[in-house]
N, C-alpha and C positions, 0 to 999 in steps of 0.2 A: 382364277389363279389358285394355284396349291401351295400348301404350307407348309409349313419343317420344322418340329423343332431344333433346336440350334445348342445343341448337346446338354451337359449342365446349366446353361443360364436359364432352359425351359422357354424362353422362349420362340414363338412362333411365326418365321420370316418367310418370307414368298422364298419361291425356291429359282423365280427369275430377280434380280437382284438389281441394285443401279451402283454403279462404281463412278464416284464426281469427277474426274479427274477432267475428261473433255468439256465440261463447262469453263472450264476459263479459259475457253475461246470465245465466250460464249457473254453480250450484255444482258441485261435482266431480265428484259422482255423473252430475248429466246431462252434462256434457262427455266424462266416460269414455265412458258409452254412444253418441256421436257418434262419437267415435273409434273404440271399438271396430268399431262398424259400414263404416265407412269402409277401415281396415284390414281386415277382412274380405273386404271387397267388393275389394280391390289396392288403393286409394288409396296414393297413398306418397312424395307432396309434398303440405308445408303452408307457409303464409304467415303468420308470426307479425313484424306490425309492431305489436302492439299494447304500450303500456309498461306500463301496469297491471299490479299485480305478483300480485294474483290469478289473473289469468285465467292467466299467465306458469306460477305455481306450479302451477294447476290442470292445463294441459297439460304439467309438465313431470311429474308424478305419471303423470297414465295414459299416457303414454308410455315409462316405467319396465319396461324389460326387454326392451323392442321400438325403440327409439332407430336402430339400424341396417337396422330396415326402412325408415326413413322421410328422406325429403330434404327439409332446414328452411331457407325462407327467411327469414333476422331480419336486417332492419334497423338500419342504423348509423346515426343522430340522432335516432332517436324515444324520446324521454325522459319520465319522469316527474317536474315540478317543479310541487312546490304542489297535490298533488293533482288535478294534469292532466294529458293528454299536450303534448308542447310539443316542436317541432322544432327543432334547435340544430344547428350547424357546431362548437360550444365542444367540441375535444378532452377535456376536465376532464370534463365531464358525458355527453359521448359514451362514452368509456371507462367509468363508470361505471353507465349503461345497459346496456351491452353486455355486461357481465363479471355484471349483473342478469340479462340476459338467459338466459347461457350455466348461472350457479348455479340458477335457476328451473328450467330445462328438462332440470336435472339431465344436463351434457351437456361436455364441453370444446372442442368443433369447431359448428361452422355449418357448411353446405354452399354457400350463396349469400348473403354477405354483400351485401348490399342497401344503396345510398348512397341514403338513404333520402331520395324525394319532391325531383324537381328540375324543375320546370318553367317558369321563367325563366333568363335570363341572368344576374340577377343572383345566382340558387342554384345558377348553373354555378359562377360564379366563387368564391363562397365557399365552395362542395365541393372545387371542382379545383385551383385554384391556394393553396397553403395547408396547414396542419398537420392541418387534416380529413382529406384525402389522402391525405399520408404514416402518419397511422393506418391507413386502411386497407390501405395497402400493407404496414404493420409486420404486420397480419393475416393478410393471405397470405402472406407471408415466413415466419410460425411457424407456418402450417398452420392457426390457430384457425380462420378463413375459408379453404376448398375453393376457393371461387371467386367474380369480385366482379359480381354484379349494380349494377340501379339498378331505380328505378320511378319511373316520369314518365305522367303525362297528356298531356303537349304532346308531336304531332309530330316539333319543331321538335326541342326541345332530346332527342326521345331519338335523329334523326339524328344530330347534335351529337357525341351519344356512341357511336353507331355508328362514326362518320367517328373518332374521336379512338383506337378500336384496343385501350383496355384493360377495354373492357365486355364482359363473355364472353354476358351475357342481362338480359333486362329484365321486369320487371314493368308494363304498357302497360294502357290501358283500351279495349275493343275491344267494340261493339256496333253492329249495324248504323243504330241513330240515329246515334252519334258518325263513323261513317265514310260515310256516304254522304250526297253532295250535287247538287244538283237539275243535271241536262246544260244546262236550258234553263230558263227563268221561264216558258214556257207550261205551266199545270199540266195541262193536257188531254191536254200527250204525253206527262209525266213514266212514266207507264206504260204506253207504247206495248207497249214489250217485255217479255217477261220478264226478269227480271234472271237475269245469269248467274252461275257459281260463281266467277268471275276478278275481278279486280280492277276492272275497270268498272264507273263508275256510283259507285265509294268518293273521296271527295275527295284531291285528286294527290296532296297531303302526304303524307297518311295511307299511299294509296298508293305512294308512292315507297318512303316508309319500312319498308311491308314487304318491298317487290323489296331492300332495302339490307341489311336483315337478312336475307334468304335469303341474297344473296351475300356478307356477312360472317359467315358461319352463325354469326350472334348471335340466339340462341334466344330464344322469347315466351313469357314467362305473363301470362294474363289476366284480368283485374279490370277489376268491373261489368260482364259481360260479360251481366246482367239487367236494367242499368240501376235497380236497387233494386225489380224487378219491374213497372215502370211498362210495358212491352213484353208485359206478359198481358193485359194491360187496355186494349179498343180505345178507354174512349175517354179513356185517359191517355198511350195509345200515340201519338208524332207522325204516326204512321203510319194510325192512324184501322183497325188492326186487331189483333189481337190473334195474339202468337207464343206456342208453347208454350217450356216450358224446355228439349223437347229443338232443336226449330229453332235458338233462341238460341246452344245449345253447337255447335251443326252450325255457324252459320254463324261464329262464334270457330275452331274449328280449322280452319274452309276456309281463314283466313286465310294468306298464306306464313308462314314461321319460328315459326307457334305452335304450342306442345307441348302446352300444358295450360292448360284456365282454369279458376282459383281461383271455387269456389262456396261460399257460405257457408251454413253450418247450420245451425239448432236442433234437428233431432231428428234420428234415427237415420230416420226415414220421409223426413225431406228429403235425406239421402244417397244412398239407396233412389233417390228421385225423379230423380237427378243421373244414379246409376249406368245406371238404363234407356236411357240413351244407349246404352251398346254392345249393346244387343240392341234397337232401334231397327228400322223396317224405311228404307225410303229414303224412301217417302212420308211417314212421318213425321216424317224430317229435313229432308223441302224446305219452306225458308223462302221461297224464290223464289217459287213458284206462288199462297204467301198473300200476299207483298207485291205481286205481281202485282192481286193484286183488291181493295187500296186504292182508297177513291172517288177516281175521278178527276178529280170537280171542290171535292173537300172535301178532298184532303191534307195532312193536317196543318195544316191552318185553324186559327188561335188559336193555335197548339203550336209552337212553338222544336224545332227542328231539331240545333240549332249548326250552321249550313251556315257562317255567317261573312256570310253576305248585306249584314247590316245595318252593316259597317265601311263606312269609318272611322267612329271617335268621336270628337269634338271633347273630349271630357274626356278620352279614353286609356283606357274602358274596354273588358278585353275580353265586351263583352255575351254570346256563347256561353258561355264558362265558369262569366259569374253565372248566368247563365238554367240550367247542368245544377245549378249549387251550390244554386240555391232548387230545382230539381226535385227533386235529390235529399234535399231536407233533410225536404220537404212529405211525402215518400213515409214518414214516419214518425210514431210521436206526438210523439217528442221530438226535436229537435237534434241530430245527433251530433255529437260535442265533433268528432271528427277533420274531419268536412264545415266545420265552423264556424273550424276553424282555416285548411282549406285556400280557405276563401271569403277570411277576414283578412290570408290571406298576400298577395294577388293587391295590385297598385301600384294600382292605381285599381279601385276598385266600386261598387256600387247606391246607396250614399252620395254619391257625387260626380257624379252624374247630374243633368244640367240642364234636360231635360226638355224638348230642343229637337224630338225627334222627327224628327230629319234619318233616322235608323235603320228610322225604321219609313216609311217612303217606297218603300226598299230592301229589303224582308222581303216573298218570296214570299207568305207563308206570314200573313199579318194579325194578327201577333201583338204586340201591344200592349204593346208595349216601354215604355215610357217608366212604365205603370201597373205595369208588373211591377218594375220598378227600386222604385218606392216599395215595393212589398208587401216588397220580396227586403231594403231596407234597417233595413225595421220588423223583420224577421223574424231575421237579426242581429246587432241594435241589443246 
């Protein structure tokens, strides 16, 4: 296993990662042996945003006597109320999450206290300015939290926090669907060349944002970095080919400032499948050479991108984000409560679509915006 540091906090994290979220499917007996094997193999960051207080319990059991090999990212608002998870700024119930969190995991310190999920302005504001805040600064101040992450989807707002100085790393979503957008609307040359390992050809934001965290070395871990497996599958892939899982991690830590990206588990065989990244040859890391041989007059036809193409929206919504939130809800049998909270969260969605099809005018990529709005709003309703 190879290592990374993990920007400012100096820390030194495998650079194949474990992301908890599919253990709570998962009773203790199979969770141990996920772990186990993960440990094994060096794994030695994990991502625990999930509140449920089993899956909480169950990692913090087989992690029992081995706690200091491992560097834990948990999240500061992600609670359990009512039998859900539910994200909150309410210090009251944050505190009490957290102090769940730390009893569970059988543990008194976090390593990357995580200001969990901000991806508007207005989750800036009532993280940043506010008793939210000063919690978490109460947490570094006594050591409980190591060091203060965040995780954001949006660009936007993890510049934000890049620029603002007290984010040491981020938890970021990084797949080459979510970063790369079309140079040109002629699809015939979209794949003239092959793409390179640099930041070319990735949309400026996206782009910016990593040159910013290199030079703020504000370190990266990465989530959905399979896009829920839909990038195995040419023809679920926007891309109309199909990556394996080691390209996908190849092309995650070519990224600048990324250390590690969070993969999630079910078996000890899927850990296995992660770890053959480091003994990899090159060819079977270059992703390049297969997105090169994308049809080039079928690209992503029908298929959402999120390039952003189709803005402005007269209603305000952001149609890329609904479009990844129904993709990624579809890529399973059921809902996941977390997808379904973070679709509900958004100011405007598939609900409030009027069906004017200005959007789909605008979309390279002839994807039928307006029909996917109803499907995305039935789906939930």
């Amino acid at each position: 296993m190879q290592y990374r540091r993990l920007g400012k906090t100096n820390l030194m994290v495998s650079e194949i990662g474990f992301g908890g979220e599919w253990l709570e499917r998962h009773n203790y007996e199979e969770c141990k042996a996920v772990i186990d094997r993960a440990d094994e193999l060096g794994i030695n960051i994990l991502d625990v945003w999930m509140p449920e207080p089993n899956v909480r319990s169950n990692i913090g059991k087989a992690l029992a006597g081995r706690r200091d090999r491992w560097f834990i990212q948990g999240h500061i608002g992600s609670t359990w109320q009512n039998e859900q998870y539910t994200r909150t700024r309410d210090v009251d119930k944050c505190r009490e999450a957290f102090e769940d969190l730390l009893t569970r995991l059988q543990t008194d310190y976090i390593d990357l206290g995580m200001i969990h999920f901000i991806d508007k302005e207005s989750d800036w504001e009532a993280a940043i300015n506010g008793p939210f805040m000063e919690y978490v600064q109460e947490l570094k101040k006594k050591g409980t939290i190591r060091h203060i992450g965040m995780s954001t989807h949006n660009p936007v707002m993890a510049k934000r926090a890049v620029e603002a100085g007290f984010v040491e790393m981020m938890l970021f979503s990084i797949n080459p669907a979510y970063d790369m957008l079309p140079p040109t609307d002629d699809l015939d040359t979209y794949f003239a060349e092959e793409l390179g390992e640099g930041v070319g050809g990735i949309e400026p934001t996206r782009a910016e944002l990593y040159k910013l965290c290199e030079q703020n070395d504000v370190g990266l871990t990465v989530m959905k970095g399979f896009a829920g497996g839909r990038l195995f599958d040419a023809k679920r892939s926007p891309f109309g080919v199909a990556l394996t899982p080691v390209q996908c991690i190849h092309y995650c830590l070519t990224r600048p400032a990324v250390a590690s990206i969070m993969v999630g588990y079910d078996t000890p065989d899927h850990v296995e499948q992660a770890a053959a990244y480091e003994t990899a040859t090159a060819e079977e890391k270059d992703y390049a050479a297969v997105l090169a041989k994308a049809p080039r007059n079928t690209f992503g036809q029908g298929e959402c991108t999120y390039c952003g193409h189709c803005k402005p929206c007269p209603a305000e919504i952001d149609i890329a984000m609904v479009n990844k939130y129904y993709d990624l809800a579809t890529m399973q049998e059921e809902v996941p409560a977390s997808i379904k909270e973070h679709y509900l969260g958004l100011e405007h969605n598939a609900k409030d679509c009027i069906g004017c099809k200005s959007c789909e005018s605008r979309c390279p990529f002839g994807v039928k915006i307006a029909e996917r709005m109803v499907r995305t709003a039935e789906l939930f309703k």
